[in-house]
N, C-alpha and C positions, 0 to 999 in steps of 0.2 A: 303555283300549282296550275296544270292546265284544265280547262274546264270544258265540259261537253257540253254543246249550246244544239237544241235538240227542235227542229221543223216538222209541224206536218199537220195533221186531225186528229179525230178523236181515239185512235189507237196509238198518239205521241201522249195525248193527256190520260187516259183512262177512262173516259168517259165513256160512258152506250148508252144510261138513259133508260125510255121506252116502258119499262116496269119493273117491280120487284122480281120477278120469275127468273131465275136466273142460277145458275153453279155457282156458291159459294162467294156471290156478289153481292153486295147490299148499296141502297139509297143511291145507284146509276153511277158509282162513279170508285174506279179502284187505282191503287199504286201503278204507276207506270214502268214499263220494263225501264225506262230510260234511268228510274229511281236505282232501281235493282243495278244496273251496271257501272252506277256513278258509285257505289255501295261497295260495287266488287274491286274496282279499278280505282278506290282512294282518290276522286278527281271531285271537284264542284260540278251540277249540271243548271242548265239554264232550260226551262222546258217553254219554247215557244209558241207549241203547236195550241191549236184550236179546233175546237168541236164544230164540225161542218164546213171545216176550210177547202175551197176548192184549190186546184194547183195555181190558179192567177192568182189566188190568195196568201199559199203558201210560197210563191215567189214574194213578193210584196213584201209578208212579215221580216222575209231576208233581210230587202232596200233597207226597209225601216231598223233592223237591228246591225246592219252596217254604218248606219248613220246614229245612230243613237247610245248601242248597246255593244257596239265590237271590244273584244279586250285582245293585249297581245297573247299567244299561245292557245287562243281558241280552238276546239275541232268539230265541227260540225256533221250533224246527221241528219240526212234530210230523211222522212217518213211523205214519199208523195202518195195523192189519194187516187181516186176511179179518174180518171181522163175524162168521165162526161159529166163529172159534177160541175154546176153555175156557182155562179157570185153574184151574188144584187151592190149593185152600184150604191143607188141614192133611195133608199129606202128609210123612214124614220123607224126609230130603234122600238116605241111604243107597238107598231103595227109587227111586229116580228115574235111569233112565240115559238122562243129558242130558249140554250143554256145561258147566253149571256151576250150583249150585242152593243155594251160600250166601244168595243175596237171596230166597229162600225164605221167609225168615223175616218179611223184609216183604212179604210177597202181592205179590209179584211172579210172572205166570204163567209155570208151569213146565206142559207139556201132558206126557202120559207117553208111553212108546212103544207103538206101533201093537200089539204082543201084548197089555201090560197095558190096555190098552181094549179090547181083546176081553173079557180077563179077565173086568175092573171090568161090563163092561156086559152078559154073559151073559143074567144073571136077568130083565133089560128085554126085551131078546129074544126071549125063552124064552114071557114073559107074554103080550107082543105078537100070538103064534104066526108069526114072521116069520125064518126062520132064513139069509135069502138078504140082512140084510143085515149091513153090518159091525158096528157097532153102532147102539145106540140114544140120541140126544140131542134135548134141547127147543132145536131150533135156533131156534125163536121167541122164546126167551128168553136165548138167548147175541145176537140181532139187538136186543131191548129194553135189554141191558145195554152194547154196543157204543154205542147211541144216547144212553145216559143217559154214558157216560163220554165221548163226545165233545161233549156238551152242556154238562158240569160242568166242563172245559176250556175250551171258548168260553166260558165264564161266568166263570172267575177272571181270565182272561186280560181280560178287556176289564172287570172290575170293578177290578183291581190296574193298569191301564193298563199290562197288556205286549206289546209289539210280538211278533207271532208269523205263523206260515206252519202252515198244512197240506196235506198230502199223503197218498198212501194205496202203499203197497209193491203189490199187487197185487189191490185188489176197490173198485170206482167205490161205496163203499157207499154216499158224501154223498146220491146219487142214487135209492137204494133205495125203492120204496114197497110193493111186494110182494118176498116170497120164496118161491122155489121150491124144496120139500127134494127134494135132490139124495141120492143117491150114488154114489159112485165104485168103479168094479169094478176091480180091476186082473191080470189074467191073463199070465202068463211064458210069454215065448216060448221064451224062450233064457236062457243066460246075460249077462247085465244089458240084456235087453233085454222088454221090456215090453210090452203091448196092453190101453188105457186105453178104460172107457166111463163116461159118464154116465149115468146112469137118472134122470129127475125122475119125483115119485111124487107131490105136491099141489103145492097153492099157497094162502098164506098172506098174510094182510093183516101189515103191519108199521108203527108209527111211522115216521113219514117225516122223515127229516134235511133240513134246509133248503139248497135250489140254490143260494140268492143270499148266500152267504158270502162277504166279497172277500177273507179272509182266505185261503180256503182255492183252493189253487195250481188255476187252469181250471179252477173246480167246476162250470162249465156244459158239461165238454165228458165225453164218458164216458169216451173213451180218456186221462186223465189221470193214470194211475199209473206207478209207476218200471218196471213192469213192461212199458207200453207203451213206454217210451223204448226197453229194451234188445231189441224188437222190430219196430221204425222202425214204431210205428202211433200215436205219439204226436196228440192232436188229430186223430184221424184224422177225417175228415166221411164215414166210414159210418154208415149211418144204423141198422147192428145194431149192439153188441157182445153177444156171446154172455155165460150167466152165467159167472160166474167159475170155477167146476167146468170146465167143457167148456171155458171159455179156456186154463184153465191146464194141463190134460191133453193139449188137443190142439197147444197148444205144445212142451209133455215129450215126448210120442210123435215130435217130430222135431226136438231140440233141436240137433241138430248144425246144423241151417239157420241156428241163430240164434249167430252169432261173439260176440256180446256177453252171452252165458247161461252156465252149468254148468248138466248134465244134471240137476238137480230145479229147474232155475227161479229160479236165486238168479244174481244180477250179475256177473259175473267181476271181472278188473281193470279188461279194458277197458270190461265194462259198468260201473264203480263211476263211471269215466272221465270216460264219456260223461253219467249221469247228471247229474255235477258240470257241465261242459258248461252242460246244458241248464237245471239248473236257475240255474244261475249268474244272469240278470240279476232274478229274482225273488225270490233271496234277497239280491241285492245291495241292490235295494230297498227289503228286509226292515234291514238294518244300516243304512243311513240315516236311518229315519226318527227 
């Protein structure tokens, strides 16, 4: 039997975490659509992904499950994340409060929490003379490493002749050729409730990931991530989408509109659901060949 052996973060595992408030979600963590499709399509699934994996991360887990965990007849699905998430190298796993940080050990990215990056990033800051922003990162360099680990993936994969899919949890990055550093302000209104702005402050040339991938699930279209599913804009033919900051913010600022979210933007059940759904005859076709 062939088995779907399943890449990515927290939208690969179920996970979101964060609080009880939520659609039809309980104690942070639901079924994965990946469950739902191995379900439907009578196959094994192997789910690799992890909560907070950056793309150097989610490359890595690959190496390691080429070297460890490959069977014959595998098909693989990669779930990559935002292009400007980090990975902490050599962090001890005690100083980390996350979901779980024994894969730590294999560079598997673990981001820290939103205080200890203040911490960590003060003195950049400080140098900068910029104290208005949250912190400080070479986003043009977490955008060159996202691109080299989805390129070193497309490269084993079609050197080793493995059948695979990709997809993006929530940033059209395949499509990327500029980037705009962004940041995110976020101001309390209330009790859990929030007022979210974007600020863009340059723009940056970046390596550009290739459009005509047929591997990679509607890479010609923008609204093609799991993110657009659980907000019926899938394939949408607008001819903007916003970047990914301001998309994702300005979705959170009103998530109750969206039945198939929890309040930070992660899939419910019945987003896991629907995802499985839609992507159903694409990965179906992915198991066949």
């Amino acid at each position: 039997m062939s088995r779907l052996v399943v890449f990515g973060d927290s939208f690969a595992t179920g996970y979101w975490g964060w609080s009880k408030e939520s659609h039809l979600s309980s104690d942070g963590w639901n079924k994965p659509f990946c469950e739902f499709l191995a379900e439907d399509l009578s196959v094994d699934v192997l789910n690799l992904g992890m909560p907070g994996a950056s793309n150097l991360a989610i490359m890595n887990d690959f190496l390691h499950y080429l070297k460890f965990s490959r069977k014959d007849g595998d098909r693989l699905l990669f779930v990559w994340t935002d292009a400007i998430r980090g990975t902490s190298l050599r962090e001890e796993p005690e100083k980390l409060s996350y979901v779980d940080t024994h894969h730590l050990w294999r560079f598997t990215g673990v981001r820290h929490d939103r205080e200890q990056q203040k911490r960590l990033w003060r003195n950049d800051l400080e140098r900068e003379g910029d104290d208005k922003l949250d912190c400080a990162e070479d986003y043009h360099f977490k955008i060159m490493m996202s691109t080299s680990a989805y390129r070193t993936v497309k490269s084993f994969c079609e050197e080793l002749n493995l059948p695979y899919r990709m997809t993006n949890s929530v940033s059209d990055s395949v499509l990327l050729d500029k980037y705009y550093l962004s940041v995110r302000e976020d101001k309390k209104i209330s009790e859990g409730n929030y007022e979210y702005k974007t600020t863009i402050h340059s723009v940056g040339i970046v390596p550009m990931m290739e459009k005509d991938n047929p591997n990679w699930i509607e890479g010609l279209h923008k609204y093609n991530t799991l993110v657009d599913i659980c907000v019926d804009n899938w394939l949408s033919d607008k001819k903007h989408k916003p970047l990914t900051d301001k998309y994702l913010t300005t979705i959170q600022k009103d998530w109750k509109k969206y039945p198939l979210l929890t309040h930070c933007v992660h899939p419910n059940q019945k987003g896991h659901m629907k995802i499985a759904e839609v992507l159903f005859p694409y990965i179906k076709e992915l198991m066949d060949e």
